[in-house]
C-alpha positions in Angstrom: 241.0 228.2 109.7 240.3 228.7 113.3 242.6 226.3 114.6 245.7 227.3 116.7 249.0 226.2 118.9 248.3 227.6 122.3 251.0 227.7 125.8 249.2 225.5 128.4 251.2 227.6 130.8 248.2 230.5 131.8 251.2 233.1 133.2 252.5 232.8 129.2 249.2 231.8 127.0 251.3 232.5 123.8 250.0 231.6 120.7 251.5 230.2 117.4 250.0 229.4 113.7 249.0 226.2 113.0 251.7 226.2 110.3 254.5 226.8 113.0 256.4 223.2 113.6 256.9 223.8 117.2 257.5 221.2 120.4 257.3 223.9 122.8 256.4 227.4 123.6 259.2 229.5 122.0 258.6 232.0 125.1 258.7 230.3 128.0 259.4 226.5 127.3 256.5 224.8 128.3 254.2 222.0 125.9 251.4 223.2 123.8 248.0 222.8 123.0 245.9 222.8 119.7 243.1 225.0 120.3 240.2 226.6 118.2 237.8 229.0 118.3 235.0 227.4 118.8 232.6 229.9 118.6 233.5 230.5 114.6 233.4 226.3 114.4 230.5 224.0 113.1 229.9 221.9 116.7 227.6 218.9 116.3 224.4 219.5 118.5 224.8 216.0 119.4 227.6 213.1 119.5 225.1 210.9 118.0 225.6 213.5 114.4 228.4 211.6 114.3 227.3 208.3 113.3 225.3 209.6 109.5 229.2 208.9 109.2 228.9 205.2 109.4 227.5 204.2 106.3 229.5 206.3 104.1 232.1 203.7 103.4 233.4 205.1 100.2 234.8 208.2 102.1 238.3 207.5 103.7 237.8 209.9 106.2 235.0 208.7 107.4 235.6 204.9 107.3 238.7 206.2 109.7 237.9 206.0 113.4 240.0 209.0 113.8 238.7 211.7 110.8 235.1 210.3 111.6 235.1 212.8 114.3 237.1 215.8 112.2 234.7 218.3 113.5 236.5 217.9 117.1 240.2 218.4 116.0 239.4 221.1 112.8 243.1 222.3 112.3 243.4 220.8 108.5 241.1 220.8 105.5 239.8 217.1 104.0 242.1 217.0 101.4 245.4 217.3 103.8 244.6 214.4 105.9 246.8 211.3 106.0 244.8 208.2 106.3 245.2 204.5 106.6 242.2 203.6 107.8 243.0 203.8 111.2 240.6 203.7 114.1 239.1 200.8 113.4 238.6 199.6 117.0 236.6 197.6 119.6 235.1 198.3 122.6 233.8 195.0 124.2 232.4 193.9 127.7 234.4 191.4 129.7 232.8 189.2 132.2 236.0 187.0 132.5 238.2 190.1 133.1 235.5 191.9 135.4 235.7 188.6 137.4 238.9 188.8 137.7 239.1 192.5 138.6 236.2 192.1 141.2 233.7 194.1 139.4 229.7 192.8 139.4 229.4 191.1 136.1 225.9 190.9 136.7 225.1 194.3 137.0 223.4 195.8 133.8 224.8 199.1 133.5 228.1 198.7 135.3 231.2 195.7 134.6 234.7 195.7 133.0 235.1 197.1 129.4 238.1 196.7 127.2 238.8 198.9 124.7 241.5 197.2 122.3 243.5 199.4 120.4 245.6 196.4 118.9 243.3 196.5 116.2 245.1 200.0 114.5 247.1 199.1 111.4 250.6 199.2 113.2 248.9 197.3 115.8 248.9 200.3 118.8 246.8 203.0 119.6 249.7 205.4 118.2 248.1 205.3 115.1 245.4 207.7 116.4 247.8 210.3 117.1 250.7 209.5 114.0 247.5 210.0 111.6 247.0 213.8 113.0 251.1 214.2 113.1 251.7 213.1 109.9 249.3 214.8 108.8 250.3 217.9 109.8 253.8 216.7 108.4 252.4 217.1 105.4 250.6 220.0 105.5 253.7 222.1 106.4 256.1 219.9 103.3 258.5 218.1 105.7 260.8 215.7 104.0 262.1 214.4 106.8 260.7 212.7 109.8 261.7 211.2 113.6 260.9 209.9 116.8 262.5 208.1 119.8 260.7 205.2 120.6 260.2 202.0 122.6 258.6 200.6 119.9 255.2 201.1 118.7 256.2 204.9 118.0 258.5 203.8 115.4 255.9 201.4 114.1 253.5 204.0 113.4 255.4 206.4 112.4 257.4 204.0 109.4 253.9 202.6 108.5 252.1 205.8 107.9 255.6 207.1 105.6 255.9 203.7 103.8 252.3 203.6 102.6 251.7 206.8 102.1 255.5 207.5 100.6 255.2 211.0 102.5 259.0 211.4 104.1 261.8 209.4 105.0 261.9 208.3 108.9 264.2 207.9 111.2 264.2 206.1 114.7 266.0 206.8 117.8 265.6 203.4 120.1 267.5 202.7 123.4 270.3 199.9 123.7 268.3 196.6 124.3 265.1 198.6 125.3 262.7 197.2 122.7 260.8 194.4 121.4 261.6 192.6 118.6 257.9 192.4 117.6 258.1 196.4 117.2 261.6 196.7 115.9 260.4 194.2 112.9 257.7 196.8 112.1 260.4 199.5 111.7 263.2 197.6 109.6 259.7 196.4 107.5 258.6 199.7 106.6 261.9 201.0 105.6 262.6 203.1 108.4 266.5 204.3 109.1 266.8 203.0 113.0 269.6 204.8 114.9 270.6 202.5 118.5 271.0 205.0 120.9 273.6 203.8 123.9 271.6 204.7 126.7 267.5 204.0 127.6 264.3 206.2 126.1 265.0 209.3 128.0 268.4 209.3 126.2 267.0 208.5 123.0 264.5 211.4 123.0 266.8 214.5 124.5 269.0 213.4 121.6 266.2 213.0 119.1 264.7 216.5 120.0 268.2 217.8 119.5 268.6 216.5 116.1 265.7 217.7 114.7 265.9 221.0 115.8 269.7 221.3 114.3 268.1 219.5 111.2 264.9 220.3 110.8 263.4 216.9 110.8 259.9 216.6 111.8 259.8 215.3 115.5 256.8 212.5 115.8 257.3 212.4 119.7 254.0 213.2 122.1 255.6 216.0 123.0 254.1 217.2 119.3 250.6 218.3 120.1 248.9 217.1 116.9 249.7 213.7 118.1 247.6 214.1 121.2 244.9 215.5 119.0 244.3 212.1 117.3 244.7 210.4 120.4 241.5 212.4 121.5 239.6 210.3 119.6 240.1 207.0 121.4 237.7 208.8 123.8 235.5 209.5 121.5 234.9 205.8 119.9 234.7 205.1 123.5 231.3 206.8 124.0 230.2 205.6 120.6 230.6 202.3 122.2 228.5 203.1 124.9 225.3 204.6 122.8 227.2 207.8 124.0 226.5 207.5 127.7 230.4 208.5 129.8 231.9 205.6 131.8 232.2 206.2 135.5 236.0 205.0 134.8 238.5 205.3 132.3 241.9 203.2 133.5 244.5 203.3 131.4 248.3 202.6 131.1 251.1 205.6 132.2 254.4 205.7 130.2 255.0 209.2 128.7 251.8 210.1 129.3 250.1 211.3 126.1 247.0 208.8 126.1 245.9 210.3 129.6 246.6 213.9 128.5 244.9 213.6 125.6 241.8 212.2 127.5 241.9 215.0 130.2 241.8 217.5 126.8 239.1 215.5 124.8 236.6 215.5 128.0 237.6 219.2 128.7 236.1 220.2 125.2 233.4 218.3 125.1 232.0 219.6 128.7 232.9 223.1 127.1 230.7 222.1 123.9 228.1 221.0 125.3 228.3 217.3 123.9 228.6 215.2 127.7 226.4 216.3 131.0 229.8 214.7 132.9 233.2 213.2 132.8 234.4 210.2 134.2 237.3 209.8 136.7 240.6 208.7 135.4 243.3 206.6 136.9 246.7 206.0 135.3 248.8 203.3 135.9 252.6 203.0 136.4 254.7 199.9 135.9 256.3 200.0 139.7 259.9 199.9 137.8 258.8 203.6 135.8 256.7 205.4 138.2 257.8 208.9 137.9 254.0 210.1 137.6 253.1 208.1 140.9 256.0 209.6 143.2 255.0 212.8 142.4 251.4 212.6 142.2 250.9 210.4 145.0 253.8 210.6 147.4 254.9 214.6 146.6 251.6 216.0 146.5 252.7 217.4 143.0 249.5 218.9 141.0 248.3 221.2 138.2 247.5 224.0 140.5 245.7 226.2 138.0 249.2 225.5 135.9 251.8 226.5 138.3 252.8 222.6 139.5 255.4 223.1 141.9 258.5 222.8 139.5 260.7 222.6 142.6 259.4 219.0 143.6 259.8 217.9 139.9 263.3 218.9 139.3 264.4 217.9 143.0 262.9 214.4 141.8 264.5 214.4 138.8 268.1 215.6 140.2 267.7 212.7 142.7 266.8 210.4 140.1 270.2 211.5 137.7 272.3 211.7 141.2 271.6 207.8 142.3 271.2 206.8 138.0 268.4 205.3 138.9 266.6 203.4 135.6 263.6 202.7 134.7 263.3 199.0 134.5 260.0 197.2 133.8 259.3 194.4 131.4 256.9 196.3 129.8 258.9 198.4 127.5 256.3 200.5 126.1 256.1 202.1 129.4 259.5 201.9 130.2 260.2 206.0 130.9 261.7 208.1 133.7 260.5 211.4 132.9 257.6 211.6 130.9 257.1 214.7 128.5 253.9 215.1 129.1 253.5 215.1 132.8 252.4 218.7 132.9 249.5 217.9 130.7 248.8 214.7 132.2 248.9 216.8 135.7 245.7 218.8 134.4 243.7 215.8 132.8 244.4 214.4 136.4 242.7 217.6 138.1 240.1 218.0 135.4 239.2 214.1 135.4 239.0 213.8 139.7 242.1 211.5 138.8 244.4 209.1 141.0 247.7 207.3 140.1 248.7 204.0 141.5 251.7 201.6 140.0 252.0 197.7 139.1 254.5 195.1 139.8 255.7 193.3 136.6 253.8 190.1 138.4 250.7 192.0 138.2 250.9 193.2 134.5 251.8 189.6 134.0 249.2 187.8 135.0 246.4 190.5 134.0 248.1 190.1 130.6 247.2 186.2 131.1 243.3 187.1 132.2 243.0 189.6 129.4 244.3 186.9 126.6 242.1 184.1 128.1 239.1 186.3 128.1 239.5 186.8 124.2 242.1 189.9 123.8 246.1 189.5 123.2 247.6 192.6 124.6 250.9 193.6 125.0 252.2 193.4 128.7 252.1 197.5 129.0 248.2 197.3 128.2 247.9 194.7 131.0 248.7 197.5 133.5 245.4 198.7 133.2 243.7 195.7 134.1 246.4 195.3 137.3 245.6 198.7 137.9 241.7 198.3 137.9 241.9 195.5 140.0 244.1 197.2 142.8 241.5 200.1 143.0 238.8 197.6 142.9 240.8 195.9 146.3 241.2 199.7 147.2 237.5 200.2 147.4 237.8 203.0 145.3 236.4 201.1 142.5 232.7 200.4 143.2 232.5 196.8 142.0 228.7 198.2 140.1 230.7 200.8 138.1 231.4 201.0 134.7 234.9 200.9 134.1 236.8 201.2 130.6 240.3 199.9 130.8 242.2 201.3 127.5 244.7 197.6 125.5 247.2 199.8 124.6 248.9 197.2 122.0 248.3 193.7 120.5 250.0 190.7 121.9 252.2 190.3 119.0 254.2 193.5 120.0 255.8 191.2 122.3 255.1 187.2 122.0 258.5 186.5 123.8 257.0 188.0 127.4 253.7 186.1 126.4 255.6 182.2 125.2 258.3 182.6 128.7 255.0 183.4 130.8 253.2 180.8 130.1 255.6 177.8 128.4 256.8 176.4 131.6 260.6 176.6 129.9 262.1 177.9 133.3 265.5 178.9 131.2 263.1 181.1 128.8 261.7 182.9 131.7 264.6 183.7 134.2 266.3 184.7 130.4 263.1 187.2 129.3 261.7 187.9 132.7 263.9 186.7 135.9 265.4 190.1 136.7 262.6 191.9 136.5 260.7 190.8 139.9 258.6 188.2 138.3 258.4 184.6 140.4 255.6 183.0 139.2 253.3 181.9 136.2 249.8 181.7 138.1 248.2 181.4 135.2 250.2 180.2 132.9 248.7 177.7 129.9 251.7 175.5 129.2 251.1 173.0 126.1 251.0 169.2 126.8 253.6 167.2 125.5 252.5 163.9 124.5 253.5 160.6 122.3 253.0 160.8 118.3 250.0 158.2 119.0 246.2 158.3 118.5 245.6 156.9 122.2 248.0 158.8 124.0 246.5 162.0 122.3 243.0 161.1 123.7 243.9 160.1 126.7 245.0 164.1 126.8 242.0 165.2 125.4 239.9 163.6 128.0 242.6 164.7 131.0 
């Protein structure tokens, strides 16, 4: 096969078989890349090849909106791939949402697109990426399994072991840093779920330790066939647009695989041939986990042909440890201090003409409330790139005729408590779930009516 692991750092630019489990460059630390030689590859002439693929429904791989587009990520043969029908996803306009943002809903070409990953069997968009992990999981005979998570990590990992009976799992979560709409999926699926005492970043430094003393099969981001199958979000994208690129792609920040994985997916398909452009890409921080946004946008910090100034990072980081500052944002999939893909994400930024900017709790909130009454539940991380699109729309950096793709990270159900305290009216339930987390209000909040167990009093409602 021509696939390989490759250093993203161009001073080391080591390479490794794709049969090596590996989180990082053996020779000089940094993350890695899956790569292929491209030249020795069948490339589709066109994106639109893609689609003979639709009507073969009989073929697993194909009926997946992940393995429909195998050619792109070639590093295991048909019969290795773990699927469970992920993928399955919609792209839809929003003229409700696009109002809301500030975008020209009349505008033919242009308006607000949401692409709603809540529709994956774990109900994220990690099941794009735990496909091409576990699948590589299996093609290398691991028996064992793990990831730190904040939630929907665990969920997609225990879902793709429990139906497919591949390994047993185990899940690092942070003390009182996860949804009990996620944490149902793990205990479900049979997953062993180890409570860390301490927040994400604990969970995944002790996680990465444990697998490499044990040999367990880390799940994490920070594994690059998970950013592989996260490519492909991109790609269903463009199908969804008769294959023309967006002028935006917004989407949420937390340890910032999604974005990377973007930045990589447009790189190849430039290189190929397959788009004439790529869109610009914003990623948004919740204000209480904005690691990515100080540095990007206060420090100056950049890929610089893969030399980021490592001196800014760790000075931010040894601040960050010094004053134990948290991150803290009601929007626990998000929820991160230092994300493990910020190099990467630092070089989709530079390839994509990218900016960063963070949102309040307040503003996740009440996109959250737009999103759900224009026709999509998301969870209240996806919301932030809805806030976000409508800050850069205020911004003027947003053109309100362009075509922007905000990416719903997860469905509402990861989280119904942040969705019943929003908009219940039940003061007690919302100082309890959100008080100390800088949200004051309920702007748009659709509290049920109480009324009297009788047939006039009910219609005298109706007609209120």
């Amino acid at each position: 096969m021509h696939a390989y692991q490759h250093c993203i750092n161009p001073l080391c630019g080591a390479t490794f078989d794709v049969a090596d489990v590996l989180t990082s460059c053996p020779d000089c630390g940094n993350l890695l890349d899956i790569d292929y030689d491209w030249d020795k590859l069948p490339v589709p002439k066109s994106m639109r090849d893609f689609e003979a693929r639709w009507s073969n429904r009989r073929n697993p791989l194909d009926v997946s909106g992940v393995w429909r587009f195998r050619d792109l990520l070639p590093f295991a043969r048909d019969e290795d791939i773990v699927t469970i029908g992920e993928g399955q996803t919609i792209l839809q306009r929003s003229e409700a949402v696009g109002r809301y943002v500030g975008m020209n809903t009349a505008a033919s070409t242009g308006g607000l697109y949401l692409q709603y990953e809540g529709l994956n069997p774990s109900g994220s968009f990690k099941d794009n990426g735990m496909t091409a992990a576990s699948t590589h999981a299996h093609m290398v005979g691991a028996k064992m399994a793990a990831c730190a998570s904040t939630g929907n990590t665990s969920a997609s990992l225990a879902i793709y072991a429990s139906t497919k009976q591949l390994f047993k799992v185990v899940v690092f979560v942070g003390s009182g840093k996860i949804a009990y709409g996620k944490l149902s999926q793990a205990l479900d699926y049979n997953a062993q779920t180890l409570q860390v005492l301490g927040d994400f970043d604990d969970a995944l430094n002790r996680v990465r330790e444990v697998s490499g003393e044990c040999g367990i099969y880390l799940c994490n981001s920070v594994n690059p066939f998970r950013l592989e199958g996260q490519k492909t979000i991109m790609y269903r994208v463009l199908e969804s647009l008769n294959w023309e690129v967006p002028d935006w792609i917004v989407v949420p920040g937390g340890n910032l695989g999604n974005s990377s994985s973007f930045g990589k997916a447009f790189g190849e398909l430039m290189r190929l041939g397959l788009i004439d452009r790529i869109p610009r890409l914003a990623v948004i921080n919740a204000a209480g986990a904005n690691t990515l946004y100080q540095l990007v946008e206060e420090r100056n910090v950049a890929w610089n042909a893969g030399q980021p100034d490592d001196d800014i990072i760790d000075t931010f980081y040894a601040d960050m440890d010094r004053d134990n500052r948290k991150a803290s944002t009601l929007a626990s999939a998000i929820e991160i201090n230092r994300p493990v893909n910020l190099k990467k994400c630092l070089r989709a930024i530079e390839l994509c003409d990218g900016i960063v900017r963070d949102v309040t709790d307040q503003e996740m909130l009440d996109a959250k409330a737009q999103v759900g009454a224009g026709g999509f539940g998301c969870e209240p991380a996806s919301a932030a790139s809805v806030a976000g699109a409508k800050k850069l729309r205020a911004e003027g950096i947003i053109a309100p005729s362009d075509r922007v793709v905000c990416i719903l990270t997860g469905h509402q159900l990861k989280d119904p408590d942040a969705t019943v305290a929003y908009h219940s009216g039940d003061k007690a339930l919302f100082e309890a779930k959100l008080g100390t987390r800088g949200v004051e209000t309920a702007a748009y909040a659709n509290s049920p009516t109480v009324v009297e167990n009788n047939l006039q009093k009910i219609i005298e409602a109706l007609k209120a």
